[in-house]
C-alpha positions in Angstrom: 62.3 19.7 -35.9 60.0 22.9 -36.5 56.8 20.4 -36.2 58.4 18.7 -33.2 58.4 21.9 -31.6 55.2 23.5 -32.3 53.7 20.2 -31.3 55.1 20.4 -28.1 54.0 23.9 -27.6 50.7 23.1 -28.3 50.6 20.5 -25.6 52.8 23.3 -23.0 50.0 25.3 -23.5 46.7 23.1 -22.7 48.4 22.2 -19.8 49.2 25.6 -18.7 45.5 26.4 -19.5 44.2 23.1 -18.0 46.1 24.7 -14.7 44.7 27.6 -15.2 41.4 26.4 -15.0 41.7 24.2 -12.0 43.1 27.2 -10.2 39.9 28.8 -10.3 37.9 25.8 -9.1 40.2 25.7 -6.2 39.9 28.9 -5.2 36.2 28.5 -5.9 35.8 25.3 -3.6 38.4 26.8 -0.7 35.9 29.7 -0.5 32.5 27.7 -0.6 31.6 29.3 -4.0 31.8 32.6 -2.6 33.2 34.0 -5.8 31.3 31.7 -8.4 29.2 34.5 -9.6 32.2 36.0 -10.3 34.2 33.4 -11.8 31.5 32.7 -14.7 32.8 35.7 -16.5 36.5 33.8 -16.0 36.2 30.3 -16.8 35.4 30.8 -20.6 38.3 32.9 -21.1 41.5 30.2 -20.7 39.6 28.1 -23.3 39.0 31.3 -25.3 42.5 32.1 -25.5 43.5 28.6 -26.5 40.7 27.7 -28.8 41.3 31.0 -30.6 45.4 30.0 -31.5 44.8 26.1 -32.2 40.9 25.7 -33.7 38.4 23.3 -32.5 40.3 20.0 -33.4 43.0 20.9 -30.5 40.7 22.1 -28.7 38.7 19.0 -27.9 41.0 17.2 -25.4 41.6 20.2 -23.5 37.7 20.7 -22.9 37.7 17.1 -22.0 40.1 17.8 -19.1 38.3 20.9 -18.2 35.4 18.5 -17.6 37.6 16.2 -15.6 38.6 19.0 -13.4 35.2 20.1 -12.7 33.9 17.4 -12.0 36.8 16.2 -9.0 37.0 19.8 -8.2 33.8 20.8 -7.5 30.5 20.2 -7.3 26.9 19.2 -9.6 26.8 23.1 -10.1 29.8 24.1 -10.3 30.3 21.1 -12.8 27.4 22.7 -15.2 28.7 26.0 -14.8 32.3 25.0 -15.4 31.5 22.9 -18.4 29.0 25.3 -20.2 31.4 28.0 -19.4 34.6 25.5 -21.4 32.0 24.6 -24.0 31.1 28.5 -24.7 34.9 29.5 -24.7 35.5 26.7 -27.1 32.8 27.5 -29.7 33.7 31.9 -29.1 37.9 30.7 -29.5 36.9 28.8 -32.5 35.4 31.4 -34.3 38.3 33.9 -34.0 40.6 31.0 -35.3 38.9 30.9 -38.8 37.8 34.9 -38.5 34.4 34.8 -38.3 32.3 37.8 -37.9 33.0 39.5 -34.7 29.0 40.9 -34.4 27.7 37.1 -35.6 30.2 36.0 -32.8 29.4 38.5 -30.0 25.3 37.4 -31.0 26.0 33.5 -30.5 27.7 33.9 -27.5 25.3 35.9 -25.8 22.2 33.6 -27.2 24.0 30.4 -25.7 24.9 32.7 -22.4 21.0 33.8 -22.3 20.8 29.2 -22.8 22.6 28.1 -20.2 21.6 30.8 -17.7 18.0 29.9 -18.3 18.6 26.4 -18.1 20.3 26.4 -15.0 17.3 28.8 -13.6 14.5 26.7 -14.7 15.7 23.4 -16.1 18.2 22.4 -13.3 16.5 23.9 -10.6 15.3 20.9 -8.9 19.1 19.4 -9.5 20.9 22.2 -8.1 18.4 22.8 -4.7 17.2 25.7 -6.2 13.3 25.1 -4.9 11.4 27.4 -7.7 8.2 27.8 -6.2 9.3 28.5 -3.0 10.9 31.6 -4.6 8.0 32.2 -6.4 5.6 32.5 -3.0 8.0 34.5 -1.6 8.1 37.3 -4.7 4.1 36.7 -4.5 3.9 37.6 -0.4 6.1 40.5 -1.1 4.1 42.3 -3.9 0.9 41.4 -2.0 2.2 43.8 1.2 3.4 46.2 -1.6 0.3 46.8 -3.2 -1.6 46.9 0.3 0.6 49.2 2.1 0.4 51.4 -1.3 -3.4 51.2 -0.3 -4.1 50.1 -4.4 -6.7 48.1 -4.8 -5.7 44.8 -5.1 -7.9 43.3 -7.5 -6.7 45.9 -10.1 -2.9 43.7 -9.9 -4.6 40.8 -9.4 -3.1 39.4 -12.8 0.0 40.6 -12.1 0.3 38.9 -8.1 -0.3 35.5 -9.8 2.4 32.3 -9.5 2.4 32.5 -13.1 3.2 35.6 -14.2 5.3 35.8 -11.5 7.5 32.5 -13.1 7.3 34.3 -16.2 9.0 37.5 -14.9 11.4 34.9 -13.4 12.2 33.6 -16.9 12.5 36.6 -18.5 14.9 38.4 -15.8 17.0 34.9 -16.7 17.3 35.9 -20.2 18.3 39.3 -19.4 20.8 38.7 -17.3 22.0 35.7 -20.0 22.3 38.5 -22.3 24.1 40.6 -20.4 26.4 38.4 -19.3 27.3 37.3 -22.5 28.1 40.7 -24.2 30.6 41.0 -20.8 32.6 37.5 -21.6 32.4 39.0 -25.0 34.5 42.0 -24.1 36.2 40.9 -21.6 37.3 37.5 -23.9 38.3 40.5 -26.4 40.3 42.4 -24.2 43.0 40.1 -22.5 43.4 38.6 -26.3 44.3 42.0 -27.3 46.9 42.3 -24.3 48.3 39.1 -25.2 48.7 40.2 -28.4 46.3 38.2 -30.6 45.3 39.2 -33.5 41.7 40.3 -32.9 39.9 43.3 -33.9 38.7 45.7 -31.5 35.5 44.9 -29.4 32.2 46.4 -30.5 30.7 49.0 -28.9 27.7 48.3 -27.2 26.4 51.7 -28.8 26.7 50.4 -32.4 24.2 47.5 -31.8 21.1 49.0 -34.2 18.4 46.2 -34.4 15.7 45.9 -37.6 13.1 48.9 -37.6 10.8 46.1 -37.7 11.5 45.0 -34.3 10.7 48.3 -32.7 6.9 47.9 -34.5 6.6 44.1 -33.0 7.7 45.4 -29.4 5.1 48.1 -29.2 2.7 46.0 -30.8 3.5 43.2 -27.8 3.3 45.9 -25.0 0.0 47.5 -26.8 -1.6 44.1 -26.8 0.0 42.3 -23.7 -1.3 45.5 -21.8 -5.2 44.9 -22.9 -4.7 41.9 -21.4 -4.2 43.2 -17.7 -7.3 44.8 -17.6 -9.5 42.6 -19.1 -10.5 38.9 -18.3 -9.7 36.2 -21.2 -11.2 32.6 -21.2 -8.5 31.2 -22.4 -5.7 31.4 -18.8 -2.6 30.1 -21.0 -3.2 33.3 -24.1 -3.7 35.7 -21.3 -0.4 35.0 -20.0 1.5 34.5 -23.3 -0.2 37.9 -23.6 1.8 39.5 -20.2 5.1 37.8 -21.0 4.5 39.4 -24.5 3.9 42.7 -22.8 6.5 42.4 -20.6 9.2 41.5 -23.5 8.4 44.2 -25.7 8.4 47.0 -22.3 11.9 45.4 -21.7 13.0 45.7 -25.1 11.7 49.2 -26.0 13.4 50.2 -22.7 17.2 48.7 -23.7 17.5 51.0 -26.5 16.1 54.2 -24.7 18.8 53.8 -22.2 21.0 53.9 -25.1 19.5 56.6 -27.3 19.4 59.2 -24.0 23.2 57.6 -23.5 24.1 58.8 -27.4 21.7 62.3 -26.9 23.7 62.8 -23.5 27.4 62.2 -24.8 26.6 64.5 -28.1 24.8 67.4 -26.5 26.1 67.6 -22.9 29.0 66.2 -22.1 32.1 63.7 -22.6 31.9 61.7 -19.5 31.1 58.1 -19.7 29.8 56.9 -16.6 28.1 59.8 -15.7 26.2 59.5 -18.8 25.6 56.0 -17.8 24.5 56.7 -14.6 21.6 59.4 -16.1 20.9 57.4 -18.6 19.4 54.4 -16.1 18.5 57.0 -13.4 15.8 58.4 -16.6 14.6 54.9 -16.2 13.7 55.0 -12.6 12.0 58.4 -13.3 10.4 58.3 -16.5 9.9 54.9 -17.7 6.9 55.6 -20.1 9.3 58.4 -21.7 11.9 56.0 -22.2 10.0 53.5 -24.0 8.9 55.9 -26.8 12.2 57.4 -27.0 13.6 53.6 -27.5 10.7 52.9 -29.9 11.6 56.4 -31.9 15.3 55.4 -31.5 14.7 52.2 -33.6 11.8 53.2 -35.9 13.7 56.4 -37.7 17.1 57.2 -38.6 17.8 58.8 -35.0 20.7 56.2 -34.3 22.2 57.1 -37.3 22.3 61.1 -36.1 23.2 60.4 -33.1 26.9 58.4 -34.3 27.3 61.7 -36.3 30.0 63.9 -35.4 28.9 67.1 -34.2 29.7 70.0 -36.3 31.5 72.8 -34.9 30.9 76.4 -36.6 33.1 77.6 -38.9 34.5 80.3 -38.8 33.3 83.5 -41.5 36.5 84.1 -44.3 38.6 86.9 -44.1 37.1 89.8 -46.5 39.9 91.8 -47.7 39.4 95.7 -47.0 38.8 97.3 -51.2 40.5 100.7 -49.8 43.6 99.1 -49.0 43.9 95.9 -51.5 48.0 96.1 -50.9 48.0 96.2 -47.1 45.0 93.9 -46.2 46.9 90.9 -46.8 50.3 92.1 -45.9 50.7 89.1 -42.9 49.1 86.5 -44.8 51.6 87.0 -47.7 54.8 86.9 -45.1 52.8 83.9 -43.7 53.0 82.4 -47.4 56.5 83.1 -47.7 57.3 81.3 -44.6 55.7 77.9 -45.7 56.8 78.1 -49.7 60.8 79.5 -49.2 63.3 77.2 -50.8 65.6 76.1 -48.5 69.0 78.3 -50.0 66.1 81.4 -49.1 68.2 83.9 -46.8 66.2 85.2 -43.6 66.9 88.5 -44.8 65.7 87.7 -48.6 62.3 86.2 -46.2 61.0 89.9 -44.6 62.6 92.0 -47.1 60.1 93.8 -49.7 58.8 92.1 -52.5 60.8 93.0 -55.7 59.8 93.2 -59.4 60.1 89.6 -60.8 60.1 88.0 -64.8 57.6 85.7 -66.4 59.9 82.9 -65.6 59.5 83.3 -61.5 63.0 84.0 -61.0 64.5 86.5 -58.6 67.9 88.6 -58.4 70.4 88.7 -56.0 73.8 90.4 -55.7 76.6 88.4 -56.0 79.8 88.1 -54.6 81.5 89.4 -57.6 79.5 93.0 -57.7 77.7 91.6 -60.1 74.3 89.9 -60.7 73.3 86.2 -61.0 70.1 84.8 -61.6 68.7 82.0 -59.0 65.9 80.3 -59.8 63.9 79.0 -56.4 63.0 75.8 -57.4 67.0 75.0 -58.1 68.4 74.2 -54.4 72.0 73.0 -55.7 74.7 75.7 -55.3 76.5 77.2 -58.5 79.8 77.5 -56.0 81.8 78.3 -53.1 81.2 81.6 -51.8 84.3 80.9 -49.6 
Protein backbone atom coordinates (compact mmCIF):
# COMPACT_ATOMS: atom_id res chain seq x y z
CA UNK A 1 0.00 0.00 0.00
CA UNK A 2 3.00 2.36 1.10
CA UNK A 3 4.66 1.82 -2.50
CA UNK A 4 1.21 2.22 -4.14
CA UNK A 5 1.15 5.58 -2.67
CA UNK A 6 4.44 6.97 -3.03
CA UNK A 7 4.14 5.90 -6.58
CA UNK A 8 1.28 7.82 -7.05
CA UNK A 9 2.76 10.83 -5.55
CA UNK A 10 5.51 10.74 -7.62
CA UNK A 11 3.35 10.88 -10.75
CA UNK A 12 0.89 13.94 -8.72
CA UNK A 13 3.91 15.65 -8.73
CA UNK A 14 5.35 15.67 -12.49
CA UNK A 15 2.15 16.62 -13.42
CA UNK A 16 1.82 19.45 -11.11
CA UNK A 17 5.30 20.45 -12.30
CA UNK A 18 4.64 19.62 -15.95
CA UNK A 19 1.64 22.37 -15.28
CA UNK A 20 3.78 24.38 -13.80
CA UNK A 21 5.90 24.71 -16.63
CA UNK A 22 3.38 25.12 -19.32
CA UNK A 23 2.00 28.05 -17.23
CA UNK A 24 4.99 29.88 -17.90
CA UNK A 25 5.10 29.30 -21.68
CA UNK A 26 1.63 30.55 -21.72
CA UNK A 27 2.12 33.44 -20.18
CA UNK A 28 5.28 33.72 -22.25
CA UNK A 29 3.42 33.25 -25.70
CA UNK A 30 0.17 35.57 -24.42
CA UNK A 31 2.67 38.36 -23.94
CA UNK A 32 4.81 37.89 -27.18
CA UNK A 33 7.94 36.86 -25.06
CA UNK A 34 7.82 40.06 -23.34
CA UNK A 35 8.94 38.35 -20.16
CA UNK A 36 11.29 35.52 -21.66
CA UNK A 37 14.36 37.17 -20.39
CA UNK A 38 12.88 36.91 -17.37
CA UNK A 39 11.43 33.61 -17.29
CA UNK A 40 15.05 31.83 -18.02
CA UNK A 41 15.90 32.33 -14.41
CA UNK A 42 12.23 30.32 -13.92
CA UNK A 43 11.99 27.51 -16.15
CA UNK A 44 14.93 25.47 -14.57
CA UNK A 45 13.52 25.71 -11.22
CA UNK A 46 10.12 23.24 -11.40
CA UNK A 47 12.55 20.61 -12.71
CA UNK A 48 14.97 21.59 -10.04
CA UNK A 49 12.61 20.96 -7.32
CA UNK A 50 11.47 17.71 -8.80
CA UNK A 51 14.69 16.25 -9.99
CA UNK A 52 16.19 17.07 -6.55
CA UNK A 53 13.27 14.66 -4.51
CA UNK A 54 13.11 11.72 -7.19
CA UNK A 55 16.85 11.56 -9.01
CA UNK A 56 17.44 11.45 -12.66
CA UNK A 57 15.66 8.03 -13.44
CA UNK A 58 12.12 9.89 -12.55
CA UNK A 59 13.24 12.54 -13.87
CA UNK A 60 13.47 11.63 -17.48
CA UNK A 61 9.78 11.47 -18.55
CA UNK A 62 9.06 14.60 -16.97
CA UNK A 63 11.78 16.42 -19.16
CA UNK A 64 10.33 14.68 -22.03
CA UNK A 65 7.00 16.37 -21.45
CA UNK A 66 8.69 19.58 -20.76
CA UNK A 67 9.97 19.24 -24.31
CA UNK A 68 6.46 18.44 -25.60
CA UNK A 69 5.18 21.57 -24.05
CA UNK A 70 7.71 23.75 -25.53
CA UNK A 71 7.62 22.80 -28.48
CA UNK A 72 3.30 23.21 -28.96
CA UNK A 73 3.64 26.08 -26.73
CA UNK A 74 5.98 28.12 -28.11
CA UNK A 75 8.28 28.81 -30.54
CA UNK A 76 12.09 27.60 -32.26
CA UNK A 77 13.49 29.92 -29.41
CA UNK A 78 11.58 29.56 -26.92
CA UNK A 79 11.80 25.66 -27.56
CA UNK A 80 15.89 25.91 -27.09
CA UNK A 81 15.49 28.01 -24.21
CA UNK A 82 12.79 25.99 -22.54
CA UNK A 83 14.58 22.69 -23.16
CA UNK A 84 18.22 23.81 -22.16
CA UNK A 85 16.56 25.51 -19.24
CA UNK A 86 14.66 21.59 -18.23
CA UNK A 87 17.87 19.91 -19.16
CA UNK A 88 19.99 22.28 -16.71
CA UNK A 89 17.34 21.97 -13.83
CA UNK A 90 17.51 18.23 -14.36
CA UNK A 91 21.32 17.76 -14.15
CA UNK A 92 21.43 20.87 -10.87
CA UNK A 93 18.17 18.64 -9.16
CA UNK A 94 20.05 15.57 -9.70
CA UNK A 95 23.00 16.46 -7.97
CA UNK A 96 21.22 17.57 -4.74
CA UNK A 97 19.44 14.10 -4.87
CA UNK A 98 22.80 12.08 -4.30
CA UNK A 99 24.45 15.30 -2.34
CA UNK A 100 27.01 16.33 -4.37
CA UNK A 101 29.16 19.19 -3.70
CA UNK A 102 27.28 22.35 -3.53
CA UNK A 103 30.56 24.60 -4.98
CA UNK A 104 31.20 21.58 -7.80
CA UNK A 105 27.35 22.11 -8.44
CA UNK A 106 27.05 25.89 -8.45
CA UNK A 107 30.50 25.60 -10.98
CA UNK A 108 28.62 23.11 -13.53
CA UNK A 109 25.70 24.98 -13.61
CA UNK A 110 27.10 28.14 -14.34
CA UNK A 111 29.70 26.48 -17.09
CA UNK A 112 26.56 24.90 -19.00
CA UNK A 113 24.60 28.46 -18.41
CA UNK A 114 27.85 30.34 -19.89
CA UNK A 115 27.10 26.97 -22.92
CA UNK A 116 23.85 27.49 -23.83
CA UNK A 117 23.93 31.35 -23.62
CA UNK A 118 26.86 31.29 -26.02
CA UNK A 119 25.35 28.96 -28.21
CA UNK A 120 22.24 30.53 -28.61
CA UNK A 121 24.40 33.92 -29.33
CA UNK A 122 26.59 32.63 -31.84
CA UNK A 123 25.66 29.11 -32.82
CA UNK A 124 21.81 29.61 -33.38
CA UNK A 125 22.01 32.93 -34.48
CA UNK A 126 21.11 32.35 -37.98
CA UNK A 127 18.17 29.96 -36.64
CA UNK A 128 16.67 32.33 -34.24
CA UNK A 129 16.76 35.73 -36.81
CA UNK A 130 19.37 36.94 -34.81
CA UNK A 131 21.49 38.55 -37.98
CA UNK A 132 25.18 38.71 -36.26
CA UNK A 133 26.86 40.92 -38.48
CA UNK A 134 24.32 43.28 -38.79
CA UNK A 135 24.89 43.79 -35.05
CA UNK A 136 28.33 43.79 -35.44
CA UNK A 137 28.37 46.99 -38.12
CA UNK A 138 26.18 48.62 -36.00
CA UNK A 139 28.63 48.40 -32.66
CA UNK A 140 31.45 49.18 -35.40
CA UNK A 141 29.53 52.67 -36.72
CA UNK A 142 28.87 53.52 -33.20
CA UNK A 143 32.57 53.33 -31.81
CA UNK A 144 33.73 54.96 -35.15
CA UNK A 145 31.49 58.44 -34.16
CA UNK A 146 32.80 57.74 -30.55
CA UNK A 147 36.24 57.95 -31.23
CA UNK A 148 35.78 60.94 -33.75
CA UNK A 149 33.70 63.11 -31.69
CA UNK A 150 36.32 62.38 -28.78
CA UNK A 151 38.69 63.92 -31.59
CA UNK A 152 41.28 60.57 -30.83
CA UNK A 153 43.05 59.71 -33.55
CA UNK A 154 41.46 57.00 -35.15
CA UNK A 155 44.20 54.92 -36.39
CA UNK A 156 45.42 54.60 -32.73
CA UNK A 157 41.80 52.21 -32.17
CA UNK A 158 42.07 50.99 -35.34
CA UNK A 159 42.51 47.31 -33.94
CA UNK A 160 39.98 47.77 -31.67
CA UNK A 161 37.00 49.25 -34.44
CA UNK A 162 37.57 46.01 -36.43
CA UNK A 163 34.51 43.30 -37.15
CA UNK A 164 36.61 40.93 -35.43
CA UNK A 165 37.43 42.09 -32.35
CA UNK A 166 34.30 43.48 -32.24
CA UNK A 167 32.65 39.57 -32.52
CA UNK A 168 35.06 38.67 -30.04
CA UNK A 169 33.84 41.28 -27.48
CA UNK A 170 30.47 39.87 -28.59
CA UNK A 171 31.53 36.37 -27.43
CA UNK A 172 33.01 37.20 -24.40
CA UNK A 173 30.06 39.62 -23.09
CA UNK A 174 28.05 36.07 -23.86
CA UNK A 175 30.05 34.27 -21.44
CA UNK A 176 29.78 36.76 -18.90
CA UNK A 177 26.48 37.16 -18.82
CA UNK A 178 26.24 32.90 -19.04
CA UNK A 179 28.05 33.13 -15.91
CA UNK A 180 26.20 35.37 -14.23
CA UNK A 181 23.20 33.95 -14.94
CA UNK A 182 23.99 30.79 -13.74
CA UNK A 183 25.29 31.70 -10.25
CA UNK A 184 21.44 33.52 -10.11
CA UNK A 185 19.50 30.07 -11.03
CA UNK A 186 21.92 28.84 -8.58
CA UNK A 187 20.64 30.90 -5.72
CA UNK A 188 17.53 31.39 -6.62
CA UNK A 189 17.11 27.20 -7.30
CA UNK A 190 18.59 27.22 -3.61
CA UNK A 191 16.30 29.42 -2.06
CA UNK A 192 12.64 28.25 -2.94
CA UNK A 193 14.09 24.53 -2.02
CA UNK A 194 14.88 25.92 1.29
CA UNK A 195 11.28 27.45 1.64
CA UNK A 196 9.78 24.30 0.65
CA UNK A 197 11.69 22.71 3.02
CA UNK A 198 14.16 20.54 1.27
CA UNK A 199 16.89 19.52 2.69
CA UNK A 200 19.61 21.67 1.11
CA UNK A 201 22.37 23.48 2.62
CA UNK A 202 22.62 27.15 2.52
CA UNK A 203 23.62 28.86 -0.79
CA UNK A 204 27.23 30.04 -1.11
CA UNK A 205 28.14 33.36 -0.94
CA UNK A 206 29.35 34.88 -3.85
CA UNK A 207 32.11 36.45 -1.56
CA UNK A 208 33.67 32.99 -0.63
CA UNK A 209 34.48 32.24 -4.34
CA UNK A 210 38.62 32.42 -3.98
CA UNK A 211 40.06 31.16 -7.36
CA UNK A 212 44.00 29.53 -7.68
CA UNK A 213 46.81 32.26 -7.10
CA UNK A 214 47.87 30.96 -10.30
CA UNK A 215 45.06 32.32 -12.19
CA UNK A 216 45.65 35.87 -11.00
CA UNK A 217 49.50 35.45 -12.71
CA UNK A 218 47.86 33.97 -16.18
CA UNK A 219 45.32 37.00 -16.29
CA UNK A 220 47.88 39.68 -15.98
CA UNK A 221 50.09 37.88 -18.01
CA UNK A 222 46.98 37.79 -20.89
CA UNK A 223 46.31 41.54 -20.37
CA UNK A 224 50.32 42.29 -20.34
CA UNK A 225 50.70 40.54 -23.59
CA UNK A 226 47.17 40.98 -25.28
CA UNK A 227 47.93 44.80 -24.71
CA UNK A 228 51.39 44.78 -26.81
CA UNK A 229 49.32 43.57 -29.27
CA UNK A 230 47.16 46.84 -29.80
CA UNK A 231 49.95 48.91 -30.47
CA UNK A 232 51.93 47.03 -32.55
CA UNK A 233 51.31 45.35 -36.05
CA UNK A 234 51.66 41.31 -36.13
CA UNK A 235 51.82 39.31 -39.45
CA UNK A 236 50.01 36.73 -38.38
CA UNK A 237 45.82 38.53 -38.26
CA UNK A 238 44.39 35.31 -36.43
CA UNK A 239 47.48 35.51 -33.17
CA UNK A 240 46.88 39.26 -33.05
CA UNK A 241 43.42 38.68 -32.23
CA UNK A 242 43.66 35.58 -30.04
CA UNK A 243 46.07 38.17 -28.50
CA UNK A 244 42.96 40.99 -27.76
CA UNK A 245 40.47 38.34 -26.74
CA UNK A 246 43.38 37.24 -24.41
CA UNK A 247 43.71 40.79 -23.22
CA UNK A 248 40.36 41.33 -22.87
CA UNK A 249 39.71 37.97 -20.75
CA UNK A 250 42.29 38.53 -18.35
CA UNK A 251 41.09 42.73 -17.96
CA UNK A 252 37.60 41.13 -17.28
CA UNK A 253 38.83 38.69 -14.92
CA UNK A 254 41.23 40.84 -12.85
CA UNK A 255 38.31 43.20 -12.69
CA UNK A 256 35.56 40.45 -11.16
CA UNK A 257 37.60 40.03 -8.08
CA UNK A 258 38.45 43.81 -7.50
CA UNK A 259 34.78 44.43 -7.32
CA UNK A 260 34.83 41.96 -4.71
CA UNK A 261 37.94 42.67 -2.72
CA UNK A 262 36.81 46.68 -2.50
CA UNK A 263 33.10 44.94 -1.69
CA UNK A 264 34.97 42.82 1.48
CA UNK A 265 37.52 46.21 2.31
CA UNK A 266 34.14 48.30 2.28
CA UNK A 267 31.88 45.98 4.49
CA UNK A 268 34.94 45.42 7.12
CA UNK A 269 36.20 49.04 7.41
CA UNK A 270 33.15 51.23 6.64
CA UNK A 271 30.07 50.07 6.96
CA UNK A 272 27.36 47.15 7.26
CA UNK A 273 25.23 48.04 4.37
CA UNK A 274 24.95 45.64 1.47
CA UNK A 275 23.83 47.33 -1.46
CA UNK A 276 25.49 50.38 -0.81
CA UNK A 277 28.59 48.60 -0.68
CA UNK A 278 27.60 47.12 -3.90
CA UNK A 279 26.77 50.06 -5.47
CA UNK A 280 30.59 51.65 -4.56
CA UNK A 281 32.05 48.80 -5.34
CA UNK A 282 30.91 48.88 -9.33
CA UNK A 283 30.73 52.74 -9.26
CA UNK A 284 35.16 52.27 -8.36
CA UNK A 285 34.90 50.51 -11.61
CA UNK A 286 33.50 53.34 -13.69
CA UNK A 287 36.13 55.63 -11.99
CA UNK A 288 39.23 53.77 -11.58
CA UNK A 289 39.37 50.78 -13.60
CA UNK A 290 43.30 50.44 -13.82
CA UNK A 291 43.08 50.57 -9.78
CA UNK A 292 40.75 47.94 -9.75
CA UNK A 293 42.57 45.48 -11.79
CA UNK A 294 45.61 45.56 -9.46
CA UNK A 295 43.61 45.48 -6.45
CA UNK A 296 41.80 42.16 -8.11
CA UNK A 297 45.22 40.88 -9.09
CA UNK A 298 46.64 41.59 -5.31
CA UNK A 299 43.23 40.16 -4.08
CA UNK A 300 44.13 36.78 -5.67
CA UNK A 301 47.95 36.61 -5.63
CA UNK A 302 48.34 37.06 -1.51
CA UNK A 303 46.45 36.03 1.42
CA UNK A 304 44.28 39.32 1.24
CA UNK A 305 40.94 37.29 0.80
CA UNK A 306 41.71 35.42 3.66
CA UNK A 307 42.04 38.96 5.91
CA UNK A 308 39.43 40.27 4.62
CA UNK A 309 36.75 37.06 5.85
CA UNK A 310 38.45 37.77 9.20
CA UNK A 311 36.40 39.08 11.87
CA UNK A 312 37.39 42.39 12.90
CA UNK A 313 38.81 42.69 16.32
CA UNK A 314 37.34 45.10 18.67
CA UNK A 315 39.69 46.48 21.53
CA UNK A 316 39.63 45.07 24.69
CA UNK A 317 39.21 46.52 27.33
CA UNK A 318 42.56 47.26 29.99
CA UNK A 319 41.89 44.78 33.51
CA UNK A 320 40.87 46.27 36.58
CA UNK A 321 44.14 46.95 38.84
CA UNK A 322 43.21 46.72 42.35
CA UNK A 323 44.28 49.92 44.36
CA UNK A 324 47.54 48.30 46.99
CA UNK A 325 46.37 51.10 49.71
CA UNK A 326 43.03 49.75 49.96
CA UNK A 327 43.37 45.75 49.04
CA UNK A 328 39.96 45.14 51.27
CA UNK A 329 37.76 47.88 49.65
CA UNK A 330 38.96 47.77 46.00
CA UNK A 331 37.06 44.82 45.24
CA UNK A 332 34.22 45.20 47.58
CA UNK A 333 31.37 45.19 44.46
CA UNK A 334 33.05 42.60 42.55
CA UNK A 335 32.94 40.22 45.65
CA UNK A 336 28.90 41.06 46.19
CA UNK A 337 28.85 40.50 42.37
CA UNK A 338 30.36 36.94 43.12
CA UNK A 339 28.08 36.29 45.71
CA UNK A 340 25.15 36.87 43.57
CA UNK A 341 26.19 34.31 40.82
CA UNK A 342 27.66 31.38 43.40
CA UNK A 343 24.65 31.60 46.31
CA UNK A 344 23.05 28.20 46.92
CA UNK A 345 19.63 28.46 46.42
CA UNK A 346 18.46 27.94 50.50
CA UNK A 347 20.99 31.48 50.62
CA UNK A 348 18.73 34.07 52.48
CA UNK A 349 18.78 37.75 50.88
CA UNK A 350 19.73 38.89 54.07
CA UNK A 351 22.72 36.14 54.51
CA UNK A 352 23.56 37.70 50.54
CA UNK A 353 24.61 41.61 51.60
CA UNK A 354 25.36 40.91 55.05
CA UNK A 355 29.31 41.05 56.10
CA UNK A 356 31.39 38.37 55.44
CA UNK A 357 31.96 36.17 58.57
CA UNK A 358 34.93 34.15 59.80
CA UNK A 359 34.57 30.60 58.09
CA UNK A 360 36.38 26.81 58.77
CA UNK A 361 38.73 24.88 56.52
CA UNK A 362 35.65 22.92 55.52
CA UNK A 363 33.70 26.08 53.72
CA UNK A 364 30.89 25.93 55.99
CA UNK A 365 29.08 28.83 57.52
CA UNK A 366 26.92 29.39 60.78
CA UNK A 367 23.59 30.45 61.22
CA UNK A 368 21.25 30.85 64.19
CA UNK A 369 18.73 28.44 64.51
CA UNK A 370 15.36 28.40 65.49
CA UNK A 371 16.10 26.66 68.76
CA UNK A 372 18.66 29.61 70.10
CA UNK A 373 21.11 27.53 69.21
CA UNK A 374 23.57 26.88 66.34
CA UNK A 375 23.57 24.54 63.36
CA UNK A 376 26.00 24.02 60.88
CA UNK A 377 24.89 24.33 56.96
CA UNK A 378 27.02 23.42 54.49
CA UNK A 379 26.26 25.37 50.99
CA UNK A 380 26.68 22.80 48.70
CA UNK A 381 23.80 20.78 50.73
CA UNK A 382 20.35 22.25 49.34
CA UNK A 383 18.01 19.61 51.12
CA UNK A 384 16.44 20.94 54.37
CA UNK A 385 17.32 19.25 57.86
CA UNK A 386 13.34 20.21 58.81
CA UNK A 387 10.36 22.22 59.25
CA UNK A 388 10.94 25.47 60.57
CA UNK A 389 7.06 25.62 60.86
Amino acid sequence: MDNKNSYALKITTGAMILAIFAILLLINRQTGAFFEEFFIYLLPIPMVAYASRYGLKSSLPVFVGMLAFSFFFGTLTTFFYAGTAALLGMIFGTRIFHKRDLTQTMLIVMVLSTVFNVLSTIALASVFGYDLVREINEMQDMMTQVVSQTGADPQAYAPMLEGGYIKQLIVISAVIFGMIQGYIIYVLSLLILKRLRFQVPKARPITLLYPPKWTGLAAIALFLIGFRSFTGTAQNETVQRLLQCGWTIGYLYLIVFGVIALYLVIRKYLFKYTALAVILAILGTLMFPQLMMILGFVYITTSMHDRLLEPRQSRQKKPYAPNPAQPGGSHAISDKLDKVNMRPQNMDIDELFSEPESTGTSGSTETPALSGGTETRNPSDNSETGNPM
